[in-house]
DOTI-961875 format. One line per 3 residues: number of its first residue (from 1); their letters; for each residue x, y, z of C-alpha. Coordinates in steps of 0.5 Angstrom, whole numbers, plus 500, padded with zeros to 3 digits. Example, Ala and Ser with C-alpha at 12.3 -4.5 7.8 and 13.67 -1.06 7.14 Angstrom:
2
1	as	525/491/516 ~ 527/498/514 .
//
This chain:
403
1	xxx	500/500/500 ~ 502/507/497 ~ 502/513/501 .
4	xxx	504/519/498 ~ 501/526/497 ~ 497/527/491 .
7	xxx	498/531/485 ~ 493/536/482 ~ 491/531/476 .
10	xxx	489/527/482 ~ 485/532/486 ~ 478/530/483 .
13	xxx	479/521/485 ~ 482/524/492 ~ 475/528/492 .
16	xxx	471/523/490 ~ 474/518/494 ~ 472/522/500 .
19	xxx	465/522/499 ~ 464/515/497 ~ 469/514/504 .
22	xxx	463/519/507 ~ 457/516/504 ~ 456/522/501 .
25	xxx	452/523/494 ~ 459/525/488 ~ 460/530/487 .
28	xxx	459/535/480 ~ 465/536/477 ~ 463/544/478 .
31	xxx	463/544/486 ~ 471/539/485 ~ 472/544/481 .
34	xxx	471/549/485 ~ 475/546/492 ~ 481/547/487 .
37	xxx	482/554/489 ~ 484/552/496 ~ 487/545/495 .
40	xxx	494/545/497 ~ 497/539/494 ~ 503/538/498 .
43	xxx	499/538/504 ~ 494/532/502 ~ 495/524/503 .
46	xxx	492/518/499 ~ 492/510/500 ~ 493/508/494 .
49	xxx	491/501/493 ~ 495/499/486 ~ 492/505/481 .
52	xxx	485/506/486 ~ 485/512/492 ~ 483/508/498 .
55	xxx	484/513/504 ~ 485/520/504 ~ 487/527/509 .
58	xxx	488/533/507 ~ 488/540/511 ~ 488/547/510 .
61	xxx	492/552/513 ~ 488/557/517 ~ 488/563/521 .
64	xxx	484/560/528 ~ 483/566/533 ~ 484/565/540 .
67	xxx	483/569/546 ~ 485/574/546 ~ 483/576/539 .
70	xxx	489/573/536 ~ 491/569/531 ~ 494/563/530 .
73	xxx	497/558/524 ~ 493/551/524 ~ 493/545/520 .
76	xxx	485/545/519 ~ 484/538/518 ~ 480/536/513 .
79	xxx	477/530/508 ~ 479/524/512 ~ 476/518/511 .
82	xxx	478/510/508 ~ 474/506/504 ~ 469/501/506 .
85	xxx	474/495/502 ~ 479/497/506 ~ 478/498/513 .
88	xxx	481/495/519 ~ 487/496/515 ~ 490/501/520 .
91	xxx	490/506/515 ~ 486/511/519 ~ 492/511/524 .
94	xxx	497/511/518 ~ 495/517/515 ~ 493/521/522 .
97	xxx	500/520/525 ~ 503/522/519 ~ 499/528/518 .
100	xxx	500/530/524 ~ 507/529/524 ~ 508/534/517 .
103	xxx	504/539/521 ~ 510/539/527 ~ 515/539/522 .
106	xxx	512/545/518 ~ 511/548/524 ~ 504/548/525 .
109	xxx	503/549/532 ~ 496/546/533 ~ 491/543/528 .
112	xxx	484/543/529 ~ 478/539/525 ~ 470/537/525 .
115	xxx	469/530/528 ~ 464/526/523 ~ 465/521/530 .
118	xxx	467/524/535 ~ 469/517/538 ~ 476/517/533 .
121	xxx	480/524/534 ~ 481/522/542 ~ 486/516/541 .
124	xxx	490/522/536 ~ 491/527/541 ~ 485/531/539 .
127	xxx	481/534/545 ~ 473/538/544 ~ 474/544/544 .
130	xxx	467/548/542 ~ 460/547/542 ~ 454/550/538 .
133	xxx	447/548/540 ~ 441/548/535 ~ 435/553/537 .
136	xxx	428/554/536 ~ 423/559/539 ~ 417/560/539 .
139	xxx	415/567/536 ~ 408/568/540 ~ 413/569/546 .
142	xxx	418/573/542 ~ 418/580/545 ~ 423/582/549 .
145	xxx	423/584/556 ~ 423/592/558 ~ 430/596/558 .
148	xxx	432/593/552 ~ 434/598/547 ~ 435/597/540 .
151	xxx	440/601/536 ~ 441/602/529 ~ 436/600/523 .
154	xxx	435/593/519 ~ 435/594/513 ~ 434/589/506 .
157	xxx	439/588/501 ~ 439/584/495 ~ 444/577/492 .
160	xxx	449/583/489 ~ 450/587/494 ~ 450/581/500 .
163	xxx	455/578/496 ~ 459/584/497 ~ 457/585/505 .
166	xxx	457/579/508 ~ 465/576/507 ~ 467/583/509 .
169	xxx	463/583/516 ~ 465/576/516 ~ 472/578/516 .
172	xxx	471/584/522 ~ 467/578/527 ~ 472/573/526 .
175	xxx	478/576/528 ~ 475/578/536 ~ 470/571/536 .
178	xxx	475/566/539 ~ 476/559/536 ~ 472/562/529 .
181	xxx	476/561/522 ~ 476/565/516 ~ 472/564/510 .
184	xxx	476/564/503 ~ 474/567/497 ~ 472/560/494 .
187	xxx	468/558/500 ~ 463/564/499 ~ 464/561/491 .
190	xxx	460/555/493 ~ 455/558/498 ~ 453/563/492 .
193	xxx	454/556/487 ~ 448/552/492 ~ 443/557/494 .
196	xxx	436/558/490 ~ 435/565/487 ~ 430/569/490 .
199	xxx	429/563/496 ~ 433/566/502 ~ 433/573/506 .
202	xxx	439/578/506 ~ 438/583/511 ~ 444/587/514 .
205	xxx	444/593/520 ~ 448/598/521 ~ 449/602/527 .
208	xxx	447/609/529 ~ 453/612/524 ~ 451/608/518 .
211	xxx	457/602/519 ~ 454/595/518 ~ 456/591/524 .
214	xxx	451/585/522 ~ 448/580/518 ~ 443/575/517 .
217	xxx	441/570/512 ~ 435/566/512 ~ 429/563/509 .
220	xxx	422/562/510 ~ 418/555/509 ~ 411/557/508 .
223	xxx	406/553/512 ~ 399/554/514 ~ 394/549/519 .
226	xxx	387/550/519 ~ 387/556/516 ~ 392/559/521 .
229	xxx	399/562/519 ~ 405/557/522 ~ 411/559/517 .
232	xxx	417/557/520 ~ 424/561/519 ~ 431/558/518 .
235	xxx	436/562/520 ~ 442/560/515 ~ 448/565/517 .
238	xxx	447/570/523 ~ 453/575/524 ~ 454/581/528 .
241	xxx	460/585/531 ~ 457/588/536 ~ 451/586/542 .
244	xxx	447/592/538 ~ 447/589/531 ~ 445/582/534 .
247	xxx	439/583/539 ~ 436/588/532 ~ 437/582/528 .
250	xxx	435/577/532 ~ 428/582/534 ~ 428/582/525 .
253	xxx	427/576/524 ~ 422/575/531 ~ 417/579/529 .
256	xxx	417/576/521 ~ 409/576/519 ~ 406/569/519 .
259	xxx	411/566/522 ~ 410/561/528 ~ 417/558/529 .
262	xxx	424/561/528 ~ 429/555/527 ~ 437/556/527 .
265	xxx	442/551/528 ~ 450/552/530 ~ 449/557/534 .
268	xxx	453/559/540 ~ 454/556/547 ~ 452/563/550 .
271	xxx	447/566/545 ~ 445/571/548 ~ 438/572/545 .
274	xxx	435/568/552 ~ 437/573/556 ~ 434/578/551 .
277	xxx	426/575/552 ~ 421/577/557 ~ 420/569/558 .
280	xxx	425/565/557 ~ 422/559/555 ~ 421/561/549 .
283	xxx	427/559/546 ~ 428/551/547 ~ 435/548/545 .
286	xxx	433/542/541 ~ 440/539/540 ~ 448/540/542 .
289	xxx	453/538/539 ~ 461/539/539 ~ 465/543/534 .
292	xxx	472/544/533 ~ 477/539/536 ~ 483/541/538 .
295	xxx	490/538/537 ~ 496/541/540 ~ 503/540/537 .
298	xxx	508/545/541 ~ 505/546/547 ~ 510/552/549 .
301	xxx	508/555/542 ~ 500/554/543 ~ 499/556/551 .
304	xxx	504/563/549 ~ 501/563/543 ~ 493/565/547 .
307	xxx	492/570/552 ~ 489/569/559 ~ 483/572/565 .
310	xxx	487/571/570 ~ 495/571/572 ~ 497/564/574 .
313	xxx	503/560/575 ~ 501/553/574 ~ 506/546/572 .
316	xxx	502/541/567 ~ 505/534/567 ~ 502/532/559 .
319	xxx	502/527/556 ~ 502/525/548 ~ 500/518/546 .
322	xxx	503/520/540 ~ 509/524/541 ~ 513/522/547 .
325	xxx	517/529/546 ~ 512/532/547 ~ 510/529/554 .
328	xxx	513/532/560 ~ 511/538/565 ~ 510/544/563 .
331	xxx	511/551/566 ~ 506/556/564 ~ 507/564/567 .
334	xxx	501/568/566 ~ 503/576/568 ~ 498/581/566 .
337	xxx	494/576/561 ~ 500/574/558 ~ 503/567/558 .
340	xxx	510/564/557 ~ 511/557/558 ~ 517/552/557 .
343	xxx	520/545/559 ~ 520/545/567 ~ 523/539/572 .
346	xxx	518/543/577 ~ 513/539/581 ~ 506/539/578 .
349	xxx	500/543/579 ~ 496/538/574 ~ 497/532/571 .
352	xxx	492/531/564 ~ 493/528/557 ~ 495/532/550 .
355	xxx	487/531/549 ~ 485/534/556 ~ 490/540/555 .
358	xxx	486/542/547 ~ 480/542/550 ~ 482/547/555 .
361	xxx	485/551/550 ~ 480/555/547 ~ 476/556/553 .
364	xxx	471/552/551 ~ 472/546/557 ~ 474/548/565 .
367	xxx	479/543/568 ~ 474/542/574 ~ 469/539/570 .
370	xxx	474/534/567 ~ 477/533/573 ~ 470/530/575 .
373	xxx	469/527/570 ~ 476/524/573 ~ 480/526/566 .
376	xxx	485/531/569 ~ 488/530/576 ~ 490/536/581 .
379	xxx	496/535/585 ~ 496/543/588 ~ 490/544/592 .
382	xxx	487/550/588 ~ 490/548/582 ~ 483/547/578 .
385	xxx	481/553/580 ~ 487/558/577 ~ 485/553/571 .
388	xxx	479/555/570 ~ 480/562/572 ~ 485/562/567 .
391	xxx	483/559/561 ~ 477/561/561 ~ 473/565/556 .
394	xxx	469/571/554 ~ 465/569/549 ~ 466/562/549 .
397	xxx	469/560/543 ~ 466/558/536 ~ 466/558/529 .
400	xxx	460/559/523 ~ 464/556/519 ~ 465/549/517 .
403	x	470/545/513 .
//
């Protein structure tokens, strides 16, 4: 069994091979078209089995805000998968270990990925790290409560000109949304590509100086029941960057004629919008689900790389199942928010896995919860709790995009 990266004129069967692996319907030739904007050859790796790609990774070069609104180079793996022919072969293992290997020596010092089966990535070092919820509320109970302010105007735009806006505010809110990625040129190519002219709702606001600090897309499934209006909306991308921007975009689409059930999915843990409403209830979260993984590489690169909500000094005792140079302990020194971590023979405050450690990073988890849940042990009494102090963050981490 060969295993090797592919080369452009191999892109399409490394694609289709993802796919079938997936169970996915193949691909038209213009969407794999369209992925070749992004490709990166030299980043991929295929099982060939004689002429025929059975197993395949690949993985983007990504710009991850971490908290403290700064950015950081990740592998952004992707398109992993081996044919039904082929399992129990070990070539899952193979190509993982030898990813994750590429990436260290490229210098990439975490790589993050979305898990079909968030049973695999743990045994590769890979820690959930952010969440998203799916919610649904019902609009008889959708005013807000007393005090709430709305600022700025929403207003409606037409295709052309959201293809304008929405990649630029995008931009804006990823950069101050920790665990949130970019979104490239032929992202928003396949998501013009896909979507049905005249079927979805593009409404932007702008603040009180007419600067637009938000968007949402949406569309309405038209529904009646006994002669009653019971329309359903499906909010597709919502993305703000301002509390301001959210609470009027979120009242749009509320109050929406006709409509019974406002529906969204891949929302952030801390949505603010519950807090937003005079009853609460109205908003049911109909299901939760982890996000991003998160795998650390250099561990004194990755904690230096983020900043903190609390000083600290702590000592990790990690260790890596997959790379015994990076199992050790480790001192972490946070002074004014700002972290420093090196190699130490100090004694440990906390002893945990390089799984446990990435989902912490983003502040996604806290050490005491995994504590419980006996996946980390503290040495030092009061160790968990600088943890969770310092690791912490606001807001919680998350990405509108997948990959």
């Amino acid at each position: 069994m060969d295993v090797r990266p592919v080369t452009l004129d191999e892109h399409a069967a490394f694609v289709r091979t993802f796919s079938r692996a997936m169970s996915f319907p193949p691909p038209e030739d213009e969407a794999i078209e369209r992925m070749r904007a992004d490709f990166r050859p030299e980043r991929s790796l295929a099982a060939f089995d004689r002429d025929q790609i059975v197993g395949c990774a690949d993985s983007y070069l990504f710009e991850l805000t971490v908290p403290g609104n700064r950015q950081v180079d990740v592998a952004g793996v992707t398109r992993v998968g081996v044919l039904a022919t082929h399992r129990r072969r070990g070539l899952l293992t193979l190509l993982m270990q030898r990813q994750l290997a590429e990436a260290r020596e490229r210098g990439e010092p975490m790589a993050i990925l979305v898990a079909s089966e968030s049973v695999i990535y743990g045994r590769f070092g890979y820690g959930a790290s952010s969440h998203h919820v799916a919610l649904e509320i019902d609009t008889r109970y959708r005013d807000y409560r007393s005090g709430v302010e709305l600022e700025g105007t929403v207003a409606f735009v037409d295709e052309g000109s959201a293809d304008k806006v929405f990649p630029e505010v995008h931009e804006r809110f990823r950069k101050q949304q920790p665990g949130a990625i970019p979104r490239s040129d032929a992202w928003w190519a396949g998501q013009r590509a896909e979507r049905k002219t005249g079927r979805d709702v593009h409404a932007v606001h702008e603040d009180d100086a007419g600067n637009v600090d938000g968007y949402v897309r949406y569309h309405v499934n038209s529904k009646w029941e006994h002669a009653l209006a019971a329309s359903v909306i499906e909010v597709g991308d919502l993305i703000v960057t301002s509390p301001s921007a959210s609470a009027a975009l979120w009242r749009h689409v509320l109050d929406v004629d006709l409509v019974r059930t406002v529906k969204a999915w891949g929302r952030p843990l801390d949505e603010p919008l519950r807090w937003w409403l005079a009853n609460p209830r109205a908003l049911r979260v109909t299901g939760t689900a982890d996000f991003f993984w998160t795998r650390l590489l250099d561990i004194p690169a990755s904690l230096g790389a983020r900043t903190y909500r609390a000083d600290a000094e702590l000592v990790l005792d990690v260790h890596d199942q997959l790379f015994a140079d990076n199992s050790g302990r480790y001192a972490l020194r946070i002074d004014g928010g700002v972290g420093e971590c090196e190699t130490t023979s100090a004694p440990a405050n906390l002893k945990l896995s390089v799984v446990e450690l990435g989902s912490l990073y983003l502040g996604g988890a806290r050490a005491s919860d995994l504590a419980r849940a006996g996946r980390i042990r503290e040495l030092t009494d009061g160790a968990l709790e600088k943890a969770d102090a310092a690791f912490s963050s606001v807001p919680l981490p998350w990405s509108a995009t997948w990959f």
